[in-house]
PAZAPA-4460 file (N, C-alpha, C; in steps of 0.05 Angstrom, whole numbers, plus 32768, in hexadecimal, padded with zeros to 4 digits):
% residues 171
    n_x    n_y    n_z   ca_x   ca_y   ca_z    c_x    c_y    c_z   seq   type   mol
   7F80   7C0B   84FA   7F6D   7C0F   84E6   7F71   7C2A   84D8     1      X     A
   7F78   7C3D   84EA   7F7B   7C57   84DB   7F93   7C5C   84D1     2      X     A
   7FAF   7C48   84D3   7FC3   7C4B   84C5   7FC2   7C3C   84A0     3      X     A
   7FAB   7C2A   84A8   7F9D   7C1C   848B   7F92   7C2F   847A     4      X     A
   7F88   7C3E   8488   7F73   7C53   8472   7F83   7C64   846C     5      X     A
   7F95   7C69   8474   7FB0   7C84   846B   7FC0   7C73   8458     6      X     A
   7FC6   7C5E   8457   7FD8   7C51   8447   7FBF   7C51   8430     7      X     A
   7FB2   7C54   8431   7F98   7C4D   8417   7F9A   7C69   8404     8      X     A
   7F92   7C75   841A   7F91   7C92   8413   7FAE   7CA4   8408     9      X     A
   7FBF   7C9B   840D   7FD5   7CA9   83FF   7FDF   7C9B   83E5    10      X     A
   7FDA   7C81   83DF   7FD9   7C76   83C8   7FD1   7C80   83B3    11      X     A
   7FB0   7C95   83B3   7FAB   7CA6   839D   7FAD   7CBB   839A    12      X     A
   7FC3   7CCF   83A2   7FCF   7CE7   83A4   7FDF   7CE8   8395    13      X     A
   7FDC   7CFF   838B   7FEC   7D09   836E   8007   7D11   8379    14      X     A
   8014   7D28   8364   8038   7D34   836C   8029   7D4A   837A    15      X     A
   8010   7D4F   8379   8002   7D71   8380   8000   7D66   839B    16      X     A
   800F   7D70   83B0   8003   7D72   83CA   7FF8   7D87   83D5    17      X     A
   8001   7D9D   83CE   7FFA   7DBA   83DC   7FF1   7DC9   83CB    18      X     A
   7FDC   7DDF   83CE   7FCE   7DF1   83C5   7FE6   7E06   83AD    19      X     A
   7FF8   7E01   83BF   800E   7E18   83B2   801F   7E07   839C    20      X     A
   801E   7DEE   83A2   8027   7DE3   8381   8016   7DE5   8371    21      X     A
   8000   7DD9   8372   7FEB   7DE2   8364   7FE8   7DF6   834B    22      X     A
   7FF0   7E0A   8362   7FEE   7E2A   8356   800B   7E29   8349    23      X     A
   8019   7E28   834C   803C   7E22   833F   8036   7E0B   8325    24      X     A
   8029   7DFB   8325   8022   7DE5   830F   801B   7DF3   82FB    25      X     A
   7FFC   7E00   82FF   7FEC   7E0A   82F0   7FFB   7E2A   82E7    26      X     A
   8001   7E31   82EF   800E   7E4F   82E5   802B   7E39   82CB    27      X     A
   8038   7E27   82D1   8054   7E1E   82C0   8040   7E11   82AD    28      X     A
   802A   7E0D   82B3   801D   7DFC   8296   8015   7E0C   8289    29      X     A
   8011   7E26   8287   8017   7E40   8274   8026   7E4B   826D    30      X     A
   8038   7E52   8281   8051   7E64   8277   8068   7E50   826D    31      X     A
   806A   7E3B   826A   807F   7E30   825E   807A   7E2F   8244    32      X     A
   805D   7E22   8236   805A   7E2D   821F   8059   7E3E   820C    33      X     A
   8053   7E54   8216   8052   7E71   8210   8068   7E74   8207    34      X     A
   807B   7E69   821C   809A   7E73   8219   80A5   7E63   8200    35      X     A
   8098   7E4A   8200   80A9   7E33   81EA   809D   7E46   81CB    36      X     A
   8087   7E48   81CB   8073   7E5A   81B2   808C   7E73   81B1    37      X     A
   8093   7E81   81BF   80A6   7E9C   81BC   80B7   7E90   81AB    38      X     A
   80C5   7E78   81BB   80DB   7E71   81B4   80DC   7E68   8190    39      X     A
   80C2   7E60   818F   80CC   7E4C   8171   80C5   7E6A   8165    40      X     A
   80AD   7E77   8168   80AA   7E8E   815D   80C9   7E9F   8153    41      X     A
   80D4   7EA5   8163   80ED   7EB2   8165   8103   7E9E   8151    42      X     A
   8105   7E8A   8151   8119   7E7E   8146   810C   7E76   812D    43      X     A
   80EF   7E72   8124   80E9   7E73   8106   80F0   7E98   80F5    44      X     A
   80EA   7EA0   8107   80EF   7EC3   80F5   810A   7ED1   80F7    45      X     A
   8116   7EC9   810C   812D   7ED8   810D   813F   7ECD   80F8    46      X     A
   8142   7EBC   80EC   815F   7EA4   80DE   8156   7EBE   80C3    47      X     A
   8170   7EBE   80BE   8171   7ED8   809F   816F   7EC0   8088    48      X     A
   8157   7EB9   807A   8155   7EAC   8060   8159   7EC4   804C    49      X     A
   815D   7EAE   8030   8159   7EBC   801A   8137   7EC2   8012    50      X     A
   8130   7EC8   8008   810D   7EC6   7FFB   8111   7EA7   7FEB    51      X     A
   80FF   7EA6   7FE5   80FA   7E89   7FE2   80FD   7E8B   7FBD    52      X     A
   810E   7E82   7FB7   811C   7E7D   7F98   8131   7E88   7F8C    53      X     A
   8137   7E96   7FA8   8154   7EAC   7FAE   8167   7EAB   7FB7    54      X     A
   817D   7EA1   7FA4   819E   7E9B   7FB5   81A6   7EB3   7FBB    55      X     A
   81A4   7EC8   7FA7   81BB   7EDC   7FAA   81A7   7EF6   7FB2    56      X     A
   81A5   7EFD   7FCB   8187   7F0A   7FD0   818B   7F24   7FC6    57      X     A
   81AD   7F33   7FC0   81A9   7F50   7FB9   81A3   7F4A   7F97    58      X     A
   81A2   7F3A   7F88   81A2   7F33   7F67   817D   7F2D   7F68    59      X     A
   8179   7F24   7F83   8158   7F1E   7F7D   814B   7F3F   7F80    60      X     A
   815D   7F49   7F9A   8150   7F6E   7F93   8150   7F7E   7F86    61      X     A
   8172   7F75   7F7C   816A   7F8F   7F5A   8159   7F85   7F40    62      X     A
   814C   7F64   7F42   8147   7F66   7F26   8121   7F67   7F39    63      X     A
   811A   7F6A   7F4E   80FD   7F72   7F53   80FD   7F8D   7F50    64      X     A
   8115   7F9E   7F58   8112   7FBB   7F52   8112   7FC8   7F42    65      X     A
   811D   7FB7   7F2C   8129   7FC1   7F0C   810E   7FD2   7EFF    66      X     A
   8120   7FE1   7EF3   810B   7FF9   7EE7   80F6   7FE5   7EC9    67      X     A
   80D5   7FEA   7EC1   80CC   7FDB   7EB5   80DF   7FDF   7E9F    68      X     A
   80E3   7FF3   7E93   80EA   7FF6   7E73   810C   7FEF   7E72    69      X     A
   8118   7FF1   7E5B   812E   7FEF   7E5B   813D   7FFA   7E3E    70      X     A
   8151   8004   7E3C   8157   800A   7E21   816A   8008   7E15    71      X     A
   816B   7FFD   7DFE   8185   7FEE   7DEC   818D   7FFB   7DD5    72      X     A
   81A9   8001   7DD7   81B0   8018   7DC5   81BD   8004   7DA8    73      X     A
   81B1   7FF7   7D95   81B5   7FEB   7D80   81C9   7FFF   7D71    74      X     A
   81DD   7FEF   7D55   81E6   8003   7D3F   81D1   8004   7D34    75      X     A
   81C5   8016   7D20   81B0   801D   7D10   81CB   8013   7CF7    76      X     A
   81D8   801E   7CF8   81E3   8016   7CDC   81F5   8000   7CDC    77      X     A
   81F3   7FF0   7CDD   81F9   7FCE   7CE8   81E7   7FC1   7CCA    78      X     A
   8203   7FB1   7CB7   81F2   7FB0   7C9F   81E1   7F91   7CA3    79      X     A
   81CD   7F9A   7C9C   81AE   7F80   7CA4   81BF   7F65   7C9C    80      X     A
   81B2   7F59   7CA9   81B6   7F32   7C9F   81AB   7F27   7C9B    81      X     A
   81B9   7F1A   7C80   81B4   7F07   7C6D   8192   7EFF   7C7A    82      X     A
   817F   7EF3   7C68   8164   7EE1   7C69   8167   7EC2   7C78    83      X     A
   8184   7EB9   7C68   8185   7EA2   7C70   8192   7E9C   7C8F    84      X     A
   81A5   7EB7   7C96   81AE   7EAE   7CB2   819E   7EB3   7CCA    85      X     A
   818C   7ECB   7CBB   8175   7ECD   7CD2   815F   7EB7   7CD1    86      X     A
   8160   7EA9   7CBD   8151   7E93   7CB7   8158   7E7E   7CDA    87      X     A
   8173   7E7E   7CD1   8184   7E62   7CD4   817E   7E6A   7CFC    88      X     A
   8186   7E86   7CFF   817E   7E90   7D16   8168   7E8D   7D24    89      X     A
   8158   7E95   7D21   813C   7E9F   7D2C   8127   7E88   7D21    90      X     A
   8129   7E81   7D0C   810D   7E6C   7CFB   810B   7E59   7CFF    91      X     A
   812B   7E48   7CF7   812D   7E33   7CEC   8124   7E15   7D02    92      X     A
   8128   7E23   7D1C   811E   7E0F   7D33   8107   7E08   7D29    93      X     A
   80F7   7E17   7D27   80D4   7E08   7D1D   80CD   7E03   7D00    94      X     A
   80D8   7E0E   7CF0   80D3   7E10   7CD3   80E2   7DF6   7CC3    95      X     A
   80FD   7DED   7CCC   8106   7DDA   7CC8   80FF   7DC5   7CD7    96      X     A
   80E9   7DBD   7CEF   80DC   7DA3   7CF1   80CA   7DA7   7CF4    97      X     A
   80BA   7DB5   7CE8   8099   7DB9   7CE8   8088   7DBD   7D05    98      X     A
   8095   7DC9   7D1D   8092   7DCA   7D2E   807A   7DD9   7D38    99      X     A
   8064   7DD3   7D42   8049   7DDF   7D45   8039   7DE4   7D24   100      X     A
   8039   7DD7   7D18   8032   7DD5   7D00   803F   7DF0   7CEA   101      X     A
   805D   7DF3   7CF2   8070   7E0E   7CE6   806F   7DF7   7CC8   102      X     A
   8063   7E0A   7CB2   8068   7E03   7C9B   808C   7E03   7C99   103      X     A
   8090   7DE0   7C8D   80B0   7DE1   7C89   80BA   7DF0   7C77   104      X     A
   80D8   7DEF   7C74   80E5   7DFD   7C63   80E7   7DED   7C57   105      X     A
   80E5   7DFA   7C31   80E2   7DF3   7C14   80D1   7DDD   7C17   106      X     A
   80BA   7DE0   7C25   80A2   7DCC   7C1C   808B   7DDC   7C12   107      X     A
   8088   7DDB   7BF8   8073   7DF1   7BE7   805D   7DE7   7BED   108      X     A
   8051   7DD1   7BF5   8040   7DC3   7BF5   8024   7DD7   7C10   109      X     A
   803D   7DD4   7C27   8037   7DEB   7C42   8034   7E00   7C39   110      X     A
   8047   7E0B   7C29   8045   7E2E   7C1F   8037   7E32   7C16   111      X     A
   8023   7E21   7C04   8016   7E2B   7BE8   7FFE   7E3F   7BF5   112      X     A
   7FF0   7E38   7C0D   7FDA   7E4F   7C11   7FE0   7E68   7C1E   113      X     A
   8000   7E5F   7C28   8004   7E76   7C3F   8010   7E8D   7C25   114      X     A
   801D   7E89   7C14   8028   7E94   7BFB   800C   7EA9   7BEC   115      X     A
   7FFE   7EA5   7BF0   7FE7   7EB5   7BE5   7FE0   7ED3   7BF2   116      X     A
   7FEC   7ECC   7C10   7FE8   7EE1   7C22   7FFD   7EFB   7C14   117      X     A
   801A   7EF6   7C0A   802D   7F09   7BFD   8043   7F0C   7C10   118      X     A
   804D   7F18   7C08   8067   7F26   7C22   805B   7F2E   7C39   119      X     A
   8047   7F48   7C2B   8042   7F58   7C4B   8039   7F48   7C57   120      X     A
   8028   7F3A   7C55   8016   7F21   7C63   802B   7F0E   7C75   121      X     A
   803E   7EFE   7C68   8047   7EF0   7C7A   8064   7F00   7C86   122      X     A
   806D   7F19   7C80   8076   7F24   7C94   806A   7F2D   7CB4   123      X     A
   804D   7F3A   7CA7   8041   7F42   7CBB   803D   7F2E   7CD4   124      X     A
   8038   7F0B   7CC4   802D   7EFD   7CDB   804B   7EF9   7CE4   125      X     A
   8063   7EF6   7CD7   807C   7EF0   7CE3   8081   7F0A   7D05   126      X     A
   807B   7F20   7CF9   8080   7F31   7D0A   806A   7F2F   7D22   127      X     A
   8054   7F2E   7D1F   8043   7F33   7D3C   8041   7F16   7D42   128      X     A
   8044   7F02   7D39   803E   7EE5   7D39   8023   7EDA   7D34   129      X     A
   8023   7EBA   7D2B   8008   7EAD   7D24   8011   7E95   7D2D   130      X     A
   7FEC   7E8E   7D36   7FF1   7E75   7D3F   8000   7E71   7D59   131      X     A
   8012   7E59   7D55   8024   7E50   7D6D   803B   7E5B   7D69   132      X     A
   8042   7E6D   7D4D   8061   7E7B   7D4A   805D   7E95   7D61   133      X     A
   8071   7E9B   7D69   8072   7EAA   7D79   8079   7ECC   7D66   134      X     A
   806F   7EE4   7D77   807D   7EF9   7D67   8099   7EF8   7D5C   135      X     A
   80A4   7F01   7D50   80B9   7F08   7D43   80CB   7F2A   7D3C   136      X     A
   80B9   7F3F   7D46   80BF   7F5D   7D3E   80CA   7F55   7D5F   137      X     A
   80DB   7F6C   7D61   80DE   7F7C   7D79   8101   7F66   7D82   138      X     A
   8104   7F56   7D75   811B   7F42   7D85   8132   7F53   7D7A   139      X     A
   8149   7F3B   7D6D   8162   7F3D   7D65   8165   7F4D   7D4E   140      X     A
   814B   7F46   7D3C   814C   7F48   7D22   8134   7F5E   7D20   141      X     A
   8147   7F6D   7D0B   812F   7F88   7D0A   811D   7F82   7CF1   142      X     A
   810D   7F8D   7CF1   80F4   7F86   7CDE   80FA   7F7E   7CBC   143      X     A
   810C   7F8A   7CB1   8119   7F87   7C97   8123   7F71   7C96   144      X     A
   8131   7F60   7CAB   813B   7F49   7CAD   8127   7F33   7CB8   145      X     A
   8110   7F35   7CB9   8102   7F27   7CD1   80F1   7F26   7CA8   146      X     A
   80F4   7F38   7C9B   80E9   7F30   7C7E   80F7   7F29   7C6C   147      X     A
   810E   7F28   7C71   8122   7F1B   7C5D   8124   7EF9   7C6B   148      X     A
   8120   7EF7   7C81   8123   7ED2   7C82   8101   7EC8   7C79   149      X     A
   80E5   7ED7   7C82   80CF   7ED5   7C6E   80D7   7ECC   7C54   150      X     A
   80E5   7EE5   7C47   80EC   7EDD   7C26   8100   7EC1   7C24   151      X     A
   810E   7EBA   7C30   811D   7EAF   7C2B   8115   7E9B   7C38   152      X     A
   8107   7E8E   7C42   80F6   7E7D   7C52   80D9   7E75   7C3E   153      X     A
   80CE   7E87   7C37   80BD   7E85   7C1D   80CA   7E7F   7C02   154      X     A
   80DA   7E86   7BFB   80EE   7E85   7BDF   80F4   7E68   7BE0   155      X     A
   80F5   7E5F   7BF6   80FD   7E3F   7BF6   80E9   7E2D   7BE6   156      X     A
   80CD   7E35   7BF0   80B1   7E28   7BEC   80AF   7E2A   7BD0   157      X     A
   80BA   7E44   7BBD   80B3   7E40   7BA0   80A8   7E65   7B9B   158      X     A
   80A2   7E6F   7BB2   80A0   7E91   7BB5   80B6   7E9D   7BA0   159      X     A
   80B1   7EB6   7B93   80C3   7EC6   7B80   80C3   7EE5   7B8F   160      X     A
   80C8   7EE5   7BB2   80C9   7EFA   7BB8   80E3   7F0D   7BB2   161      X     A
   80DD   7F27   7BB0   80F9   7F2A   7BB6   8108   7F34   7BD4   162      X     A
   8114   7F39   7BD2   812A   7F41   7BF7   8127   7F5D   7BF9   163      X     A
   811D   7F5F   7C09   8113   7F7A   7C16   8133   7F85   7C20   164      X     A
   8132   7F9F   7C12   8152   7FB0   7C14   8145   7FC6   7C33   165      X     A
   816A   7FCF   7C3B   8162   7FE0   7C4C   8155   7FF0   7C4F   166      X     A
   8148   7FFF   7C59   813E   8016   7C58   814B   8035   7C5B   167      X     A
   8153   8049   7C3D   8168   805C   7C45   8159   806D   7C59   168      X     A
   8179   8074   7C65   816F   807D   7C7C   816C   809E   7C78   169      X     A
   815C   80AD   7C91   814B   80CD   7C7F   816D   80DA   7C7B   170      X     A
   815F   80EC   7C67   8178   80FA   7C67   8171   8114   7C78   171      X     A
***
């Protein structure tokens, strides 16, 4: 009878027999994790990435370090261009398909109210911008030219401006 109740009784016994596994169980069900957490810890930070949108990481540091301003030594005496190539340049993307409501070229119909404004008028809005046109001073084209494709952009519409000449330079 008492070899019955021992066969009973060892049937619900765990792998834990002794006090000291126990204590060996419970101590590895901490420190192995800890250790696995190091581990991924360590192998997500150590791997050398680029920054994130950055192939070439010394080209991504000089242009975060780059100084704000910058400066461009133009010819001053570089003779201006033509109305129509700065036209053909800089304008003609929006002005030749009416792009954001850009009055077209040689349609008088568009011009007729903007024409009332004068030269200075629609140079001025050419230069700081109106509307959906974007500015125009400060780019490729220096301000004399940025009013000669105006004139010549207006002259189309039925305008009798004339072409704004260089400006002599001081003596």
């Amino acid at each position: 009878m008492s070899d019955n109740s021992h066969d009973q009784h060892e049937d619900h016994t765990g792998p834990v027999k002794t006090p000291k596994q126990m204590l060996l169980l419970s101590l590895a069900s901490f420190v192995i994790p800890v250790f696995i957490i190091i581990g991924l810890v360590f192998y997500v930070t150590s791997s050398n990435k680029p920054a994130a949108g950055a192939v070439d990481t010394e080209k991504a540091t000089a242009l975060r370090i780059q100084k704000v301003g910058t400066v461009e030594i133009r010819d001053a005496n570089r003779p201006l261009k033509a109305g129509a190539e700065v036209y053909k340049a800089q304008c003609a993307a929006c002005h030749d398909a009416g792009a954001a409501g850009a009055p077209k070229f040689a349609d008088a119909g568009a011009w007729g109210g903007r024409l009332g404004q004068g030269l200075e008028g629609l140079v001025n809005s050419a230069l700081k911008g109106k509307g959906a046109m974007g500015a125009q001073g400060g780019g490729d084209y220096n301000d004399t030219e940025i009013a000669r494709a105006v004139v010549y952009l207006t002259n189309s519409a039925g305008s009798k401006f004339d072409e704004p000449q260089a400006p002599e330079a001081a003596k």
